[in-house]
C-alpha positions in Angstrom: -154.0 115.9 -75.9 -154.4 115.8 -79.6 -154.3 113.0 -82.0 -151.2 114.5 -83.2 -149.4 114.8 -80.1 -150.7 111.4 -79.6 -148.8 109.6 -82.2 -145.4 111.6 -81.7 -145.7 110.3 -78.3 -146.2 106.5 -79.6 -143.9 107.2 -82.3 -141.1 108.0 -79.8 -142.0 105.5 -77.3 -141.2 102.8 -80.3 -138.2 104.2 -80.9 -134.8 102.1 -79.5 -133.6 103.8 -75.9 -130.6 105.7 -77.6 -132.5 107.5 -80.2 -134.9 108.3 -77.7 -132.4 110.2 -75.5 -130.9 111.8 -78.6 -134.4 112.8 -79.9 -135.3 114.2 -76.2 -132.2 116.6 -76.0 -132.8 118.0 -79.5 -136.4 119.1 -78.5 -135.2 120.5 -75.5 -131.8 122.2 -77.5 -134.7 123.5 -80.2 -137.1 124.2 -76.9 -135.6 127.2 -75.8 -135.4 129.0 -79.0 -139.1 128.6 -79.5 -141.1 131.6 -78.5 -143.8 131.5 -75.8 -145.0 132.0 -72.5 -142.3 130.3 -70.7 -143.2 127.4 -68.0 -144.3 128.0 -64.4 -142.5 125.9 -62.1 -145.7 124.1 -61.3 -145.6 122.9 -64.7 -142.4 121.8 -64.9 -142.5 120.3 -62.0 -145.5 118.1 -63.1 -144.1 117.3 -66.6 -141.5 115.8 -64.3 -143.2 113.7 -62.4 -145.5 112.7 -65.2 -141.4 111.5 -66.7 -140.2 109.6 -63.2 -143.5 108.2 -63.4 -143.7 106.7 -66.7 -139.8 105.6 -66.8 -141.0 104.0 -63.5 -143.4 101.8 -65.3 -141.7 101.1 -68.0 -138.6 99.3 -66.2 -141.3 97.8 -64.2 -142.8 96.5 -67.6 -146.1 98.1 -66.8 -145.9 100.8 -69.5 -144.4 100.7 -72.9 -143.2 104.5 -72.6 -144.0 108.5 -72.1 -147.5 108.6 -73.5 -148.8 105.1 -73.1 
């Protein structure tokens, strides 16, 4: 991951949990007008899990957010 990807993700990990949620849908809206090779489902599948997984340890006050 690089340094710049990095600091978005600790950037949007400090932010307050309703701008996060309205930051997240406006990658996503922006997201599908980006060209590209679209995602396999393996991929989605795992980017996912990798979200359960962190959200998981942040309400078990292990983790600090996506990222950490």
């Amino acid at each position: 991951m690089s340094n710049a990807v990095q600091n978005l993700l600790e950037s949007f990990a400090a932010l307050p949990e309703p701008e996060k949620h309205e930051l997240a849908s406006a990658i996503l809206r922006w997201s599908t007008h980006c060209e590209g090779p679209a995602l396999t489902d393996d991929e989605l599948i795992r980017s996912a899990d990798d979200i359960f997984v962190a959200l998981d340890e942040q309400e078990e006050g292990g983790s600090q957010g996506l990222g950490a």
